[in-house]
C-alpha positions in Angstrom: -79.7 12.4 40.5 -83.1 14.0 38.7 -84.1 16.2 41.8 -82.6 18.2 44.2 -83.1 18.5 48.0 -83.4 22.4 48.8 -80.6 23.6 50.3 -78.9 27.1 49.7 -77.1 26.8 46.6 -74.2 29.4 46.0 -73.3 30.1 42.0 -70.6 32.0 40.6 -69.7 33.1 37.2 -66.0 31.8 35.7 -64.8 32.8 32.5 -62.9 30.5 30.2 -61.2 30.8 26.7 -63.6 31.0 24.3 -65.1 34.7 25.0 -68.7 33.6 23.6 -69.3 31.2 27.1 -69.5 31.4 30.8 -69.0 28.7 33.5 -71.1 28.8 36.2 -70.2 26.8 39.3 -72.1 25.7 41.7 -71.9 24.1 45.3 -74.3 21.2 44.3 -73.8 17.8 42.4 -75.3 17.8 38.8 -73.5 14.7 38.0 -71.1 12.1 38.8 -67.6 13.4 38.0 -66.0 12.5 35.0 -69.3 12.4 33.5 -70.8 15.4 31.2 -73.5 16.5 28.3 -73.4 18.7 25.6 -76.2 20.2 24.3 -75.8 22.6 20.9 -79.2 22.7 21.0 -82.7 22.8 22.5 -84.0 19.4 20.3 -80.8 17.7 21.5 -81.9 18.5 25.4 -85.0 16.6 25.5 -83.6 14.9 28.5 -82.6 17.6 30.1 -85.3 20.0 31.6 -83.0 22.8 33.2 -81.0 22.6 29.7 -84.6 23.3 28.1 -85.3 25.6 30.3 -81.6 27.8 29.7 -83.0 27.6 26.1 -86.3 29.3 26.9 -83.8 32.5 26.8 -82.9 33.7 23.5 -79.3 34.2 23.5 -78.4 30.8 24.7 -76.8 28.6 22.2 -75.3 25.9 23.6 -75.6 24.1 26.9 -73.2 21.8 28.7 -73.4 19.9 32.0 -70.6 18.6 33.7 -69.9 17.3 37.8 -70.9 21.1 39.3 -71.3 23.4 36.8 -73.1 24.7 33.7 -70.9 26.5 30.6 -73.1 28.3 28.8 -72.7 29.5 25.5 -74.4 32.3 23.5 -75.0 33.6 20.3 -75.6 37.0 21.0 -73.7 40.5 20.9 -74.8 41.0 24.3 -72.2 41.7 26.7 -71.4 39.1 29.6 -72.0 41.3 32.3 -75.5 41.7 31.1 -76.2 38.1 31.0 -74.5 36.9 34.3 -76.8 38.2 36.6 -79.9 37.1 35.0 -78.5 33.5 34.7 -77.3 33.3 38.5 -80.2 34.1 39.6 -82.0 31.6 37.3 -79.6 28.7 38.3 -79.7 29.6 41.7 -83.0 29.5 42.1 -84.0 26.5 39.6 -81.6 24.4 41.6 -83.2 25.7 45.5 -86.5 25.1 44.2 -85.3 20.9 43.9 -86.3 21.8 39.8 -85.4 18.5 37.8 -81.9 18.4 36.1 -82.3 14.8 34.3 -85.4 13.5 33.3 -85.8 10.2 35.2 -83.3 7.1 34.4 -81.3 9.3 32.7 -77.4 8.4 32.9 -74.4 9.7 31.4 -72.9 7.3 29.4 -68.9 7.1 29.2 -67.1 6.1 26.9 -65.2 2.6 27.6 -62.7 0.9 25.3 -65.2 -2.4 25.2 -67.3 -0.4 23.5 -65.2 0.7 20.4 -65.4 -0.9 16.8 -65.2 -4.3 16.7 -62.6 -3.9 14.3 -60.1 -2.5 16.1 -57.4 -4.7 15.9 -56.1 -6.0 20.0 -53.1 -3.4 19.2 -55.2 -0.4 18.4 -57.6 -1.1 20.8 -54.2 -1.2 23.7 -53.4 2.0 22.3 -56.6 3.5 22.3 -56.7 2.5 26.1 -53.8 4.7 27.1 -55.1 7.5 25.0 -58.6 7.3 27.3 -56.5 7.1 30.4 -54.7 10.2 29.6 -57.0 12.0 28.5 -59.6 11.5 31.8 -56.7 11.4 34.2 -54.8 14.3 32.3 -56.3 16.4 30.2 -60.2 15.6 30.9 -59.7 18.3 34.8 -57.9 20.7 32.5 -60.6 21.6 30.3 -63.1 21.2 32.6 -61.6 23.9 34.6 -62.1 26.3 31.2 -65.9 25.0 31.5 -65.4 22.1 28.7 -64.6 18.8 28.1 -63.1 16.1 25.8 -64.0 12.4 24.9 -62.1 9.8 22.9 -63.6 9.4 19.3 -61.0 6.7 17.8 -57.9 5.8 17.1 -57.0 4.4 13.7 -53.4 4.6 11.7 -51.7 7.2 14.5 -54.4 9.7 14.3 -56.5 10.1 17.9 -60.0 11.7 17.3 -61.3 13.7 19.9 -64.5 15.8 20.3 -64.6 18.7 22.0 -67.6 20.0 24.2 -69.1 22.6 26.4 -66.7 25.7 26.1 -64.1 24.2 23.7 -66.9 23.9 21.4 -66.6 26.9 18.7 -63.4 28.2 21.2 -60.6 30.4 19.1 -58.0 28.6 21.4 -59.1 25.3 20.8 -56.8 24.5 17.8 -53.6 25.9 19.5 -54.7 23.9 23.1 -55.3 20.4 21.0 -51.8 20.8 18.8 -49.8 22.6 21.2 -51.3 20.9 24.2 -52.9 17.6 24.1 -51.3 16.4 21.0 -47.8 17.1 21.9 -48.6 15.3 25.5 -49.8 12.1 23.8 -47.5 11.9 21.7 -44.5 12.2 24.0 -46.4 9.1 26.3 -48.1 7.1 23.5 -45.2 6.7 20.8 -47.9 5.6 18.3 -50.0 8.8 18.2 -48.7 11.4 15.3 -51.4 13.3 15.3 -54.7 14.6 17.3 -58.0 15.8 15.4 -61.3 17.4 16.4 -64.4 16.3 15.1 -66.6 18.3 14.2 -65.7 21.7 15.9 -65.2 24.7 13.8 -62.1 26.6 15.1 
């Protein structure tokens, strides 16, 4: 998974809700699907060297990795059609040239309902495994067509915490796509749920 073979690598620019990040897709494996990481920044991509790499350019803000593609996100008032070009090519030609994505013995972790607080009563921690379901088997290949994704925080009192990575991060529609969305789906198959939050993204 760190290196790849060369082999002609095709990538194409998709844009998603939030007008500050692009999705590029590729035609290569970056990771297992259903597996991602967010990067808001270049200290948090230490095990990443093509996220350390998309840093080296000074508009780039944020970095996420999912299954086949990259979403970008800047911090610039540089127009996208400026930028896409420059950041094919890159990609392209980082991936061709076999350059590392994942520093060695690096794996994505998921998150599993074994591993939540041991606290969580046996009722909660039932509940919080139908929220998890939905959520990868629902809502997960929505966002990540928009270039994101979303992971199960906790569950505790009918409140579900999510976070919200990638393009939803920072996203002006992410508030309207968790309550009008993903909230009123849980609720509707998960009686218990009242409410859905996201932590720490700033809508």
């Amino acid at each position: 998974m760190t290196e790849n073979k060369e082999k002609m690598v095709s990538v194409y620019a998709e844009a998603n809700p939030n007008p500050e990040s692009m999705k590029f897709v590729m035609n290569q494996q970056l990771l297992p699907d259903g597996q991602s990481v967010d990067y808001p920044n270049l200290e948090s991509a230490m095990e990443s060297p093509l996220a350390q790499e998309l840093f080296n350019f000074d508009y780039v803000s944020r970095v996420f990795i999912a299954s086949n593609f990259v979403t970008i996100t800047k911090n610039s008032d540089l127009e996208w059609v400026k930028l896409i070009p420059e950041l094919r090519t890159f990609l392209k030609s980082y991936v061709e040239a076999g350059g590392p994505i994942f520093n060695e013995g690096f794996s994505a972790k998921k998150v599993e309902v074994s591993e939540l607080n041991g606290e969580t009563s046996a009722e909660d921690a039932e509940i919080s495994k139908k929220v998890i379901d939905l959520l990868d088997n629902y809502v997960r290949p929505a966002v990540e067509q928009d270039g994101g994704n979303i992971t199960f925080k906790s569950y505790n009192d009918g409140v579900v915490t999510v976070h919200l990575q990638g393009s939803c991060s920072g996203c002006p529609s992410a508030t309207v796509t968790l309550k009008a969305g993903i909230e009123n789906l849980l609720k509707r198959m998960v009686p218990e749920v009242k409410e859905v939050v996201a932590d720490g993204v700033t809508v």
